[in-house]
C-alpha positions in Angstrom: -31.8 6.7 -21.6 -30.5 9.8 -19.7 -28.2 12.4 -21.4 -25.3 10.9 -20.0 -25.5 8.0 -21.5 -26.4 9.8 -25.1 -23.4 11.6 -24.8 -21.3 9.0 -24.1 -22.2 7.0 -27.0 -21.8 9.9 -29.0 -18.6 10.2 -28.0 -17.4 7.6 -28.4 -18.7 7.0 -31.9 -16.8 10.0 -32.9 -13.4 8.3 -31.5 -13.8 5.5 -33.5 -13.3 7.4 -36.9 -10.3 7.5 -38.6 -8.6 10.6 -39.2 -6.5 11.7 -41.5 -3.4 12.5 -40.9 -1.0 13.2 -44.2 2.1 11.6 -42.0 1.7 13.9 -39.4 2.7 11.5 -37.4 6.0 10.7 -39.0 7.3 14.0 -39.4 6.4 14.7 -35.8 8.4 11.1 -34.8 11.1 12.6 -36.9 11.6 16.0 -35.4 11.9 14.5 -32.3 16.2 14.1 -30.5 17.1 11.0 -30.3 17.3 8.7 -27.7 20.6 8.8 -25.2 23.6 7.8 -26.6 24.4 6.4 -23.2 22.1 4.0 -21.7 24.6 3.4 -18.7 24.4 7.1 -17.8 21.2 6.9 -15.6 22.9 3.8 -13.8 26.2 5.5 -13.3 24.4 8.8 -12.1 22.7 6.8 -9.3 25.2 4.0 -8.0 27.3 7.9 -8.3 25.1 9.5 -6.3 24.9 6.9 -3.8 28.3 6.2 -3.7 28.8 10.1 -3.1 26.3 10.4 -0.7 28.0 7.6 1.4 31.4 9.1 1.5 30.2 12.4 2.6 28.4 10.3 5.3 31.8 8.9 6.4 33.2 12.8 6.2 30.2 14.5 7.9 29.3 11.7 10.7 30.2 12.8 14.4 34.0 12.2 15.8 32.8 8.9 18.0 30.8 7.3 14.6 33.7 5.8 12.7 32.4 3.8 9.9 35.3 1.9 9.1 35.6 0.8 12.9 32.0 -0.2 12.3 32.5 -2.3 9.7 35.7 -3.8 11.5 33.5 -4.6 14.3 30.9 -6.1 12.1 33.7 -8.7 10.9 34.9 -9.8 13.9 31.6 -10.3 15.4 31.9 -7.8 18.0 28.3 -7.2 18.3 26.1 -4.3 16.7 27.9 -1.4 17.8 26.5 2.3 16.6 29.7 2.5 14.0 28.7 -0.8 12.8 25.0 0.3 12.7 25.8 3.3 10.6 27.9 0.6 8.3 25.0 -1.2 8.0 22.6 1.6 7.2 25.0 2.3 4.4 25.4 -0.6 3.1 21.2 -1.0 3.2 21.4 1.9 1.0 23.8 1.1 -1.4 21.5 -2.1 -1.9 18.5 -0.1 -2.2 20.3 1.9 -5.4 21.0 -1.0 -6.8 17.2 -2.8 -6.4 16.0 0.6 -7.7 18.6 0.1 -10.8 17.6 -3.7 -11.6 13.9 -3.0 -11.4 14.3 -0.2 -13.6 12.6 -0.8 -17.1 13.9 2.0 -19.1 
């Protein structure tokens, strides 16, 4: 048996006692804030945020990217033009948000 091994068993003989605690643990629980009022505030922040981040896309993109023409395009199957690809890369990330939102567990 190496002293490794000693340790380790020593070790974990002391973790198994109890210890006492005099509801430390309570008063500790009990000092802590609550939880959010709002549980939709995360989800608003984010959809927000992407939302947001979309629009200033729109603003900021270069004169001959027009979104909205992209989209138009898109709908009347004009083929994948570079407004429409910027539509779509939106749209991709608007989706992503939301998958992030639905897997969340909190």
């Amino acid at each position: 048996m190496n002293v490794d091994d000693k340790l380790d068993r020593i070790l974990r003989a002391d973790a198994r006692q109890s210890i006492e605690e005099d509801g430390f643990t309570a008063r500790v629980m009990g000092a802590l804030p609550a939880r959010a009022p709002h549980p939709w505030l995360k989800s608003a922040l984010v959809l927000g945020s992407a939302a947001l981040g979309s629009a200033l896309a729109v603003l900021l993109a270069p004169a001959q990217i027009n979104v909205v023409q992209g989209f138009l395009d898109l709908a009347l199957m004009r083929g994948l033009t570079l407004p429409g690809a910027a539509g779509l890369g939106m749209a991709a990330a608007l989706l992503v948000s939301a998958i992030v939102l639905v897997a969340d567990t909190d």
